[in-house]
C-alpha positions as CSV (number, residue, x, y, z in Angstrom):
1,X,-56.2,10.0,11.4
2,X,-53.4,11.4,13.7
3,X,-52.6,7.6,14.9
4,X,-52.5,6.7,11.1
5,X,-50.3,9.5,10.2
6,X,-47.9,8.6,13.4
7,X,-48.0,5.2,12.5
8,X,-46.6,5.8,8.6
9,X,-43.9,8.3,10.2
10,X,-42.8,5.0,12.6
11,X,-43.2,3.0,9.1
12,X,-40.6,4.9,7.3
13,X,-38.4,5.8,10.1
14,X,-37.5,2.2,10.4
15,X,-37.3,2.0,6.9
16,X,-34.9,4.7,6.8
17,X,-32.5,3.1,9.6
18,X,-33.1,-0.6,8.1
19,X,-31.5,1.0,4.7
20,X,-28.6,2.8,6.6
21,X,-27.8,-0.6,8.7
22,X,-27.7,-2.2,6.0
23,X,-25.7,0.2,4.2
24,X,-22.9,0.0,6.5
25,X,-23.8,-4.2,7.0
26,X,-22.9,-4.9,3.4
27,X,-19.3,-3.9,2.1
28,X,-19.6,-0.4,0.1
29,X,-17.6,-0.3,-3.1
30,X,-16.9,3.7,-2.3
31,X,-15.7,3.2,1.0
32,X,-12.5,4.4,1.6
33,X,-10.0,4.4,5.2
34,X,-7.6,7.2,6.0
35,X,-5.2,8.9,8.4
36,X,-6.1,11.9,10.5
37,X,-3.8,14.0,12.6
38,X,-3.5,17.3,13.6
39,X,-0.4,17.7,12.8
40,X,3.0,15.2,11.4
41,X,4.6,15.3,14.7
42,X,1.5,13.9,16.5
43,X,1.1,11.0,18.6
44,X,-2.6,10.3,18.1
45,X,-3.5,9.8,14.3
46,X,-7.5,9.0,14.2
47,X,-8.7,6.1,11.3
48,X,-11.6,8.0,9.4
49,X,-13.5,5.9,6.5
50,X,-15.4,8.7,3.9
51,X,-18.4,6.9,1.9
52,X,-17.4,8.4,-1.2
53,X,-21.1,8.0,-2.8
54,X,-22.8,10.0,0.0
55,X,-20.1,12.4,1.1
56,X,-19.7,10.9,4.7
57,X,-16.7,10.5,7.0
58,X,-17.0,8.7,10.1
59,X,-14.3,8.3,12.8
60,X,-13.6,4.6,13.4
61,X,-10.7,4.3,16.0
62,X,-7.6,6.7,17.3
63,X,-4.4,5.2,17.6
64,X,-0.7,6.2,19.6
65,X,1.7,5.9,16.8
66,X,5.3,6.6,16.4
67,X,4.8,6.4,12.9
68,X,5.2,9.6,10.5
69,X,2.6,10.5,9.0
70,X,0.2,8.2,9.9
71,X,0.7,4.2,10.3
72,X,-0.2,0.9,8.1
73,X,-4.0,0.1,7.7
74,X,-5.3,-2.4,5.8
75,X,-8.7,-3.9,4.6
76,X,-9.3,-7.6,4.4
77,X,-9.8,-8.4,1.3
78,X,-13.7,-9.1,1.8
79,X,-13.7,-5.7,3.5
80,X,-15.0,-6.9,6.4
81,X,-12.2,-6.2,8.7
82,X,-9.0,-3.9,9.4
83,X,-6.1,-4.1,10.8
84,X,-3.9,-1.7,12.1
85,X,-1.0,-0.9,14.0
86,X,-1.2,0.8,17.0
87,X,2.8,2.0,18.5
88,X,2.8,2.1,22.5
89,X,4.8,0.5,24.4
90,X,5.5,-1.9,21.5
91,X,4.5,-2.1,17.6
92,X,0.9,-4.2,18.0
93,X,-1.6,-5.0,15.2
94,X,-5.1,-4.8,16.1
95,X,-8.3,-6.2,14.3
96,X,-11.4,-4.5,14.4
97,X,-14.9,-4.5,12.2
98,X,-15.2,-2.7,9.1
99,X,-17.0,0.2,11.4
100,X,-14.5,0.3,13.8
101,X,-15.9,-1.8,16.6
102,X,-14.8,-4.7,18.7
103,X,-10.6,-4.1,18.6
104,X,-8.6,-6.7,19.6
105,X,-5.1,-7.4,19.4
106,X,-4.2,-9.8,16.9
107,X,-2.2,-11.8,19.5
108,X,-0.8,-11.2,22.5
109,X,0.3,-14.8,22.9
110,X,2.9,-16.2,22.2
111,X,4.8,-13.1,21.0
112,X,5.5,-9.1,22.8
113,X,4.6,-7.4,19.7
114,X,3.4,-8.1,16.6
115,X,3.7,-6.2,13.2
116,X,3.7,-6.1,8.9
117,X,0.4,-8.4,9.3
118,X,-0.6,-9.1,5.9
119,X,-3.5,-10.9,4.7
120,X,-4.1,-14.1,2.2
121,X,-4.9,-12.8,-1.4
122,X,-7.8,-15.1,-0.7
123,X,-8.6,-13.6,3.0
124,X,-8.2,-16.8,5.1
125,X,-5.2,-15.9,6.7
126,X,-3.0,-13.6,8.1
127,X,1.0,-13.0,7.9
128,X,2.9,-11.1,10.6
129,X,6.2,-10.8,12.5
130,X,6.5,-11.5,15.7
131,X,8.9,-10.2,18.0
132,X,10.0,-12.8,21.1
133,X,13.0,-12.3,23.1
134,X,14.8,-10.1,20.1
135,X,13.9,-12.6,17.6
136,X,11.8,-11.6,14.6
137,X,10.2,-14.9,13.1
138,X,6.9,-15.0,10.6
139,X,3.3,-16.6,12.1
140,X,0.5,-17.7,10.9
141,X,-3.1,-16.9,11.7
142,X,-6.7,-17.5,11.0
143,X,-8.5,-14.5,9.4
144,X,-9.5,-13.5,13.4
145,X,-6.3,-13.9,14.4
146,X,-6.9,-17.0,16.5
147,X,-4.3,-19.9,16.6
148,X,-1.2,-18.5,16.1
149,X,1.2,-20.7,14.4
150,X,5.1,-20.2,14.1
151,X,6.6,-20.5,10.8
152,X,10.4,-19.5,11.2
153,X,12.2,-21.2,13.9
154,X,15.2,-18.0,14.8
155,X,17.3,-19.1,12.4
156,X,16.7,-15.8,10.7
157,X,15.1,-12.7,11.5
158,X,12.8,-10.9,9.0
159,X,10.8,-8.3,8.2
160,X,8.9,-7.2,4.4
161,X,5.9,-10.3,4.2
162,X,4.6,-10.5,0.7
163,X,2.2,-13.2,-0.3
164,X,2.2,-15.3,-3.6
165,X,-0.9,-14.6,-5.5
166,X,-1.8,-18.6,-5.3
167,X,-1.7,-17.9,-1.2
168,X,0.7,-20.7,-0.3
169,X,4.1,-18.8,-0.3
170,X,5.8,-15.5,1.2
171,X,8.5,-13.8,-0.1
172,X,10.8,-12.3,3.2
173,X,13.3,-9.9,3.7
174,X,16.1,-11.3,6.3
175,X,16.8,-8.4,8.6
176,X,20.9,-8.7,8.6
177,X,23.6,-6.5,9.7
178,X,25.4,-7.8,7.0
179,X,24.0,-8.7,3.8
180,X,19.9,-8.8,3.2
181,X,18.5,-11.8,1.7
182,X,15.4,-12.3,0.2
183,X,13.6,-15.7,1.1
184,X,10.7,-17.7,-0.4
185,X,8.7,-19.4,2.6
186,X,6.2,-22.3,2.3
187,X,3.1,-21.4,4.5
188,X,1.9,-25.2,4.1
189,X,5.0,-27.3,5.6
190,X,7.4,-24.1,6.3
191,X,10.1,-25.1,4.1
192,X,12.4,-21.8,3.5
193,X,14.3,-21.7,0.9
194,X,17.2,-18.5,0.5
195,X,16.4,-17.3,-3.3
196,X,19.8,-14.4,-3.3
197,X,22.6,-16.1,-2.1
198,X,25.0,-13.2,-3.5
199,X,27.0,-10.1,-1.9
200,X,25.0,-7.1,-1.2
201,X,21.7,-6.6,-0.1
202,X,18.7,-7.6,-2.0
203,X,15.5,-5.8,-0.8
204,X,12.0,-5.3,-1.8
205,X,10.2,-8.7,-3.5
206,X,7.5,-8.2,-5.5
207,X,5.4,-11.4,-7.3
208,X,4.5,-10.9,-10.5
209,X,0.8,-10.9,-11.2
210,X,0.4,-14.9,-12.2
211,X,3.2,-15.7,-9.6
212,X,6.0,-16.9,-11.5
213,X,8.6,-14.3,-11.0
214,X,9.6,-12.3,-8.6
215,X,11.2,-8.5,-9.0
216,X,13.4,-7.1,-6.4
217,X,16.1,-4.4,-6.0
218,X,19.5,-4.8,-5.4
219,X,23.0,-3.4,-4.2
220,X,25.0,-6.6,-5.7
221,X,26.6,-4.5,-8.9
222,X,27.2,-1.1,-6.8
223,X,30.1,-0.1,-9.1
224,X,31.5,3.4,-9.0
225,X,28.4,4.4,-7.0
226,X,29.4,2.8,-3.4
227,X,26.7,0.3,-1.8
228,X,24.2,3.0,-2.1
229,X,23.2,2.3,-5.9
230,X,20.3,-0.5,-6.5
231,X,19.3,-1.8,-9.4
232,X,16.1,-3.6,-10.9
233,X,16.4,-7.6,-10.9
234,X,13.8,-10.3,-11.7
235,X,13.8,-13.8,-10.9
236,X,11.9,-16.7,-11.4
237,X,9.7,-17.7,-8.4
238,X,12.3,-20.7,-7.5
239,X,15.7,-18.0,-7.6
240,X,16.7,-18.8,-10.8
241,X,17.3,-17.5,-14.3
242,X,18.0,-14.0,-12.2
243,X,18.0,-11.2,-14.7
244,X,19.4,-7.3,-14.3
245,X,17.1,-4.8,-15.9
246,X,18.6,-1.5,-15.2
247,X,22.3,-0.7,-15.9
248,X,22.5,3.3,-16.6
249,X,20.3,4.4,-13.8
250,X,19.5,3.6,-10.3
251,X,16.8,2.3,-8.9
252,X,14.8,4.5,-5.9
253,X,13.8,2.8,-2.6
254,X,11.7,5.5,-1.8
255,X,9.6,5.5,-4.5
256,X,9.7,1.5,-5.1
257,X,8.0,-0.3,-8.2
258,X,5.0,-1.6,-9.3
259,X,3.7,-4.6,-11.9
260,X,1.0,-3.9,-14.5
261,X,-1.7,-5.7,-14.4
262,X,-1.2,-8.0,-17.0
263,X,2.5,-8.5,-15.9
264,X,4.2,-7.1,-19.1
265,X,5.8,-4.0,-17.4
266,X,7.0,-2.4,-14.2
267,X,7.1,1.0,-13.7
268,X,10.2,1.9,-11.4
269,X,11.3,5.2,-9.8
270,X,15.1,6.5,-10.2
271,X,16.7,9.3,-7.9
272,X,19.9,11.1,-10.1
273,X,22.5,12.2,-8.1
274,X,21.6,16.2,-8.8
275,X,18.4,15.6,-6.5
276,X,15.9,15.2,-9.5
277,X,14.1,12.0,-10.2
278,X,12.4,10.5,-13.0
279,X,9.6,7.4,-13.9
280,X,11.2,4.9,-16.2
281,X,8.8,1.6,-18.2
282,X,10.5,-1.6,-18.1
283,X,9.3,-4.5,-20.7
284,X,9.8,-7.4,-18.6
285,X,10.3,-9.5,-21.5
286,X,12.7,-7.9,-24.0
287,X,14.6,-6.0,-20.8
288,X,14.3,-3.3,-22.2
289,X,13.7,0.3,-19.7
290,X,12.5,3.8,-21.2
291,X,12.4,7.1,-19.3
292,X,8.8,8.3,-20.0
293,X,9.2,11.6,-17.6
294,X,12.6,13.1,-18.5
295,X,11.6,16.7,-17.3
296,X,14.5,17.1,-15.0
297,X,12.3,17.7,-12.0
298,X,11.2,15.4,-9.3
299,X,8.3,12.4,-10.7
300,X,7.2,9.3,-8.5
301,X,4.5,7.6,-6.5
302,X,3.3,5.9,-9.9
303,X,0.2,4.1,-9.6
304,X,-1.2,1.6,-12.7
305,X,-5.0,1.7,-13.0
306,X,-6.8,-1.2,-12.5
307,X,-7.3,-1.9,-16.3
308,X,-3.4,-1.1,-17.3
309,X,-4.0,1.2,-19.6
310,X,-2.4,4.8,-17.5
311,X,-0.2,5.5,-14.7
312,X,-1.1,8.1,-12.4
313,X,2.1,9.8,-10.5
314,X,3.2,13.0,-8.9
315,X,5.2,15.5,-10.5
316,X,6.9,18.9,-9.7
317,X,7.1,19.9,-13.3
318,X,5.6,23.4,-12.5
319,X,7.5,24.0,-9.0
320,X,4.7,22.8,-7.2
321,X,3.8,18.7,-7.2
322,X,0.7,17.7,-9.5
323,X,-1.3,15.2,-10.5
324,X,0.0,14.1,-13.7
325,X,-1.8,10.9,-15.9
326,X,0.8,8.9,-18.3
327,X,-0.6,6.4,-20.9
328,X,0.9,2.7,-20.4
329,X,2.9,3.0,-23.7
330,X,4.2,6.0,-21.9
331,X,3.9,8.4,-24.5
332,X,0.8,10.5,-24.0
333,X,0.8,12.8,-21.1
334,X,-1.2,15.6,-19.2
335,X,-1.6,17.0,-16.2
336,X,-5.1,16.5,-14.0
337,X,-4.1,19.2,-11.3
338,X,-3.8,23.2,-12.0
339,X,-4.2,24.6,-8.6
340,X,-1.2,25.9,-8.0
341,X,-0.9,23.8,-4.8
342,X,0.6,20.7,-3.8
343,X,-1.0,17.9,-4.9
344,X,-0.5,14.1,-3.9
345,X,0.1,10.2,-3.8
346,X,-2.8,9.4,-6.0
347,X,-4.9,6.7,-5.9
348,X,-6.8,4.8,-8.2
349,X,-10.8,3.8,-7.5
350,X,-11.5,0.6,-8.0
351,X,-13.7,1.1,-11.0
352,X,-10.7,3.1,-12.3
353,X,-12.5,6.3,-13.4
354,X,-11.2,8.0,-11.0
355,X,-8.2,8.9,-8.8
356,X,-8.1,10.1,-4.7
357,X,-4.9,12.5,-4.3
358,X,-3.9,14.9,-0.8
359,X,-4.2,18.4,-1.6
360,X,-3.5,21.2,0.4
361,X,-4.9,24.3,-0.6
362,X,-5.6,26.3,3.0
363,X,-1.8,24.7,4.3
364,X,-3.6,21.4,5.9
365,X,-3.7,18.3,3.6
366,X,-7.6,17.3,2.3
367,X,-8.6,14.7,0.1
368,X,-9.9,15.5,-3.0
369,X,-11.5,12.9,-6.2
370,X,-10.7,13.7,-9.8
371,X,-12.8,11.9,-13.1
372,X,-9.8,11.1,-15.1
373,X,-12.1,11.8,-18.0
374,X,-13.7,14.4,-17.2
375,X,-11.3,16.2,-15.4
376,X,-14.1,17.7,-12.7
377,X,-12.7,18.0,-8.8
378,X,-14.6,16.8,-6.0
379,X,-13.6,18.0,-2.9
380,X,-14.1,14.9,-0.1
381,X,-13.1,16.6,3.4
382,X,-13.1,19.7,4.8
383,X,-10.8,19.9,8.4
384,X,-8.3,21.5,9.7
385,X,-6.2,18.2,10.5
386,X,-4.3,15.9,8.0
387,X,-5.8,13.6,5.9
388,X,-3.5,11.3,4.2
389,X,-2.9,7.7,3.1
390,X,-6.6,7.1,1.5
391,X,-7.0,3.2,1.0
392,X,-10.0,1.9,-0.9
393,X,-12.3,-0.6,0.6
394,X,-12.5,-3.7,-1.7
């Protein structure tokens, strides 16, 4: 009897750890990666990932990082891999597993550092600068980061790699002292093709969700406002039939814009001079752009969720920054947070029923989960370090 009951304890032991390998074996769809420091300053911030389902963090790497707060981190897009970028001696990206294991530097050879690694919408590849002999030129790389192969030949430095949806091109900043360029770059037979060819600096290229156009910032029409002032463009995906959207406001480079889903609208951040700033909707197709905050506070960080139909963004509307949820037609708002503490940078879940925001009710920064619907809190982790920069696992 005792050697039967010992043998069904065995029996469902293994069970037990079978389930949890395979648990962490298979991509979780409430998996989640974020930044941990003790403090901004600090120059060790620790990757955590939280399995949002069961309530459990787990430390995956630590990291030496210049980088405040935190530094880039990115899934693949099958989740089975991460990279990161680790700031020593020199910006490097390393890959690792999805738990952490087996780190490697992307490449070490041919380049003395490597950075803004991006992957293929589709996974297959990789994007990053490398940095040789004070040249900054895009390569090319398996998923793994084997063979390393250099697109841009020094003609240009650049920085800013953003891939086409259709994973053939990349749209590039040129890193100038003089005016910035954005650039469209072939990944298939490296033909580069200059899409701004115009005074002032054009920064931040976004595609459009089907890949025909391509938004983008600009300092060409600075006007009374000195070289500071940037404005909304949009461009088809070859440079032409370039289009100004915003004329009466400028755009923010801090808070940057985003596509909806369906590529109808952007929402844009805008910085007024008396230090407030304010969430505008643009209709891509009739140019026209609406202020949908107007509360003469500070609003940004907007976020669409995955089905378009809300933006989530931060607000300071009660003296303290919130959560706030905007519908797409941007006229129905409310406010999710009421804590009285700062609250932000949400993020949607991927199923879009919820969103991930920074909190930081005892003066350290926690992550915290909100049902857009039914406005309940979920507290996610409890330290006395900062969590920030959550980044859902696909």
């Amino acid at each position: 009897m005792r050697r039967h009951v010992l043998w069904m304890a065995a029996t469902m032991l293994s069970a037990v750890l079978l389930a949890l390998g395979i648990g962490h074996t298979l991509p979780r769809g409430e998996q989640l990666l974020f930044s941990s420091a003790d403090n901004w300053q600090a120059d060790h911030w620790n990757i955590f990932v939280l399995d949002v389902g069961r309530g459990v963090t787990q430390r995956l790497l630590t990291s030496r990082t210049d980088t405040t707060p935190g530094f880039p981190v990115v899934w693949s897009p099958d989740g089975a891999q991460i990279a990161y970028l680790s700031n020593q001696a020199n910006p490097e990206t390393y890959l690792a597993d999805s738990l952490g294991k087996d780190p490697r530097r992307l490449t070490g050879d041919p380049t003395d550092s490597e950075y803004n690694a991006v992957w293929s919408p589709d996974g297959t590849q990789l994007a990053f600068i490398g940095e040789q002999d004070g040249q900054h030129d895009v390569y090319l790389a398996a998923r793994d980061g084997s063979n390393p192969q250099k697109l841009t030949t020094g003609t240009r430095s650049f920085r800013s790699l953003v891939w086409s949806p259709d994973n053939r091109y990349l749209a590039l900043e040129s890193l100038a002292l003089a005016d910035v360029d954005i650039y469209k770059l072939d990944t298939e037979n490296g033909d580069l093709t200059n899409l701004t060819r115009f005074p002032g600096n054009e920064v931040r290229p976004s595609w459009s969700p089907d890949g025909q156009q391509i938004a983008f910032l600009a300092s060409r029409n600075s006007g009374n406002f000195g070289n500071t002032r940037y404005d909304l463009y949009i461009m088809d995906s070859n440079g032409g039939h370039v289009r100004r959207y915003t004329t009466t406001f400028p755009a923010d480079l801090s808070w940057g814009m985003n596509w909806s889903p369906d590529g109808t609208r952007i929402v844009l951040g805008s910085t007024s001079w008396l230090g407030g700033s304010d969430i505008y909707l643009i209709d891509v197709a009739y140019k026209l752009a609406r202020n949908i905050t107007r509360d003469n506070t500070r609003d940004g960080s907007a976020e669409w969720s995955p089905d378009g139909k809300w933006i989530a963004f931060e607000s300071r509307q009660t003296g303290v920054w919130q959560i706030d949820l905007m519908s797409a037609d941007g006229w129905k708002r409310r406010q999710l947070t009421h804590d009285g503490v700062d609250s932000r940078h949400p993020v949607w879940s991927p199923d879009g029923q919820s969103v991930i925001y920074t909190s930081n009710p005892n003066r350290n920064w926690d992550l915290y989960r909100m049902d857009v619907h039914s406005v309940s809190t979920e507290r996610m982790t409890l330290s006395r370090t900062i969590e920030f920069f959550p980044i859902w696992r696909p």
